[in-house]
Phi, psi and omega in degrees: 000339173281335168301319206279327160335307227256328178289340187271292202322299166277017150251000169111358170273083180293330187301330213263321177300306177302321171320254213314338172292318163318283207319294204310331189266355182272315189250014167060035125013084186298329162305312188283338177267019165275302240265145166300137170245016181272316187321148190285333140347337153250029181301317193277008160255332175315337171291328230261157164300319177329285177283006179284297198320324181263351157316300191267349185291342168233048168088000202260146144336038210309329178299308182286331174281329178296316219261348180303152196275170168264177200257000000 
């Protein structure tokens, strides 16, 4: 589910990055509880409740990953 995240994000479906990044962290997803959430690839999502929610579902900071600045 995370690939598949980073693939929608970068065609521009954020609704669709987000479904699947919940998924990937709903099912602890070993990519995603390797992989950085700071890359700027996620800028356009980094505001939503959402992704502070998968944030903190894998252990993350949602305050310090929402507040990263874009690059």
């Amino acid at each position: 589910a995370t690939p598949l995240a980073v693939a929608y994000l970068g065609l521009g479906d954020t609704a669709r990055a987000l479904d699947h990044l919940e998924a990937a962290a709903a099912a602890r997803d070993p990519y995603l509880l390797q992989m950085s959430l700071t890359p700027p690839w996620f800028d356009p999502i980094r505001a939503q409740s959402r992704f502070a929610a998968v944030a903190r579902a894998i252990g993350l900071d949602p305050v310090v990953m929402t507040r990263l600045s874009p690059r």
